[in-house]
C-alpha positions in Angstrom: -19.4 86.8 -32.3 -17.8 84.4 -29.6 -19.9 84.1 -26.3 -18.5 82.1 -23.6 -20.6 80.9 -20.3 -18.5 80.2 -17.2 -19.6 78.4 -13.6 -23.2 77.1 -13.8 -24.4 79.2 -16.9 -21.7 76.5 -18.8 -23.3 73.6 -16.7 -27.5 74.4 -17.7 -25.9 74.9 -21.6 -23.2 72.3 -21.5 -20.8 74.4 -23.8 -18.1 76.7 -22.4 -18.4 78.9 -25.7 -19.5 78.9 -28.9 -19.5 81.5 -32.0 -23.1 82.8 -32.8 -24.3 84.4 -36.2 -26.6 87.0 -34.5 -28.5 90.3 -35.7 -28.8 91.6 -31.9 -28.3 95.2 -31.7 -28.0 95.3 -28.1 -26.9 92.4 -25.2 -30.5 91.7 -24.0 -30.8 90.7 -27.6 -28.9 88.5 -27.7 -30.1 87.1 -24.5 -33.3 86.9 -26.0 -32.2 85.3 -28.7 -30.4 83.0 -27.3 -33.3 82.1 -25.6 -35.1 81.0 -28.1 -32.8 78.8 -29.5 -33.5 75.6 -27.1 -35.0 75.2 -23.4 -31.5 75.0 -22.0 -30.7 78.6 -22.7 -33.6 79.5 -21.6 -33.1 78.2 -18.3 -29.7 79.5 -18.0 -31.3 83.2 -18.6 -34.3 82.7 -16.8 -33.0 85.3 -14.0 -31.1 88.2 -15.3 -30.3 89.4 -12.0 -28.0 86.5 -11.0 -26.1 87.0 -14.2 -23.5 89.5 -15.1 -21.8 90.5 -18.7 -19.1 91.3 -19.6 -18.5 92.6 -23.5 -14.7 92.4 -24.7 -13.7 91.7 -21.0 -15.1 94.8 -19.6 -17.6 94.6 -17.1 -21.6 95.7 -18.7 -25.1 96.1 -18.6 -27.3 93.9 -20.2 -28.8 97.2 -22.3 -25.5 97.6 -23.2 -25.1 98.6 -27.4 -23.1 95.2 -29.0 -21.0 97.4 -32.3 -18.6 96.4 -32.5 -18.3 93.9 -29.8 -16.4 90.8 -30.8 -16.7 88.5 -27.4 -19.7 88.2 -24.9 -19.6 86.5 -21.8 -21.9 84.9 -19.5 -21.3 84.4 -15.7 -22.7 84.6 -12.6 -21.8 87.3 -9.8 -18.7 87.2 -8.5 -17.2 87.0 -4.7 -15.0 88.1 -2.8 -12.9 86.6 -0.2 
């Protein structure tokens, strides 16, 4: 699955994607996951709610199902001006 991070979610992991073997079923999985891996991605999840997802370029939620899914990405909210 390719997950890209944009703005400062690309800055705290210092990649702007990268393809990852994973066995998450759903996005917080993944987040979870990813977590794990090294303390970098954990500080780039560390608050959920200044994040937002989007699966396949649709807007989601982070209990969102990932069948299917071929592309997650990572960034934070959005404004408007």
């Amino acid at each position: 699955m390719q997950v890209l991070y944009f703005a400062w979610v690309r800055e705290r992991i210092g990649l702007p994607k990268e393809v990852v073997d994973t066995t998450a079923v759903s996005v917080m999985d993944l987040v979870e996951e990813l977590r794990e891996r090294e303390e970098r991605y954990a500080l780039a999840f560390s608050d959920l709610g200044a994040l937002r997802v989007a699966l396949d370029q649709e807007l989601s939620d982070f209990d969102a199902p990932l069948e299917g899914v071929r592309e997650v990405a990572f960034f934070p909210p959005m404004t408007g001006g």
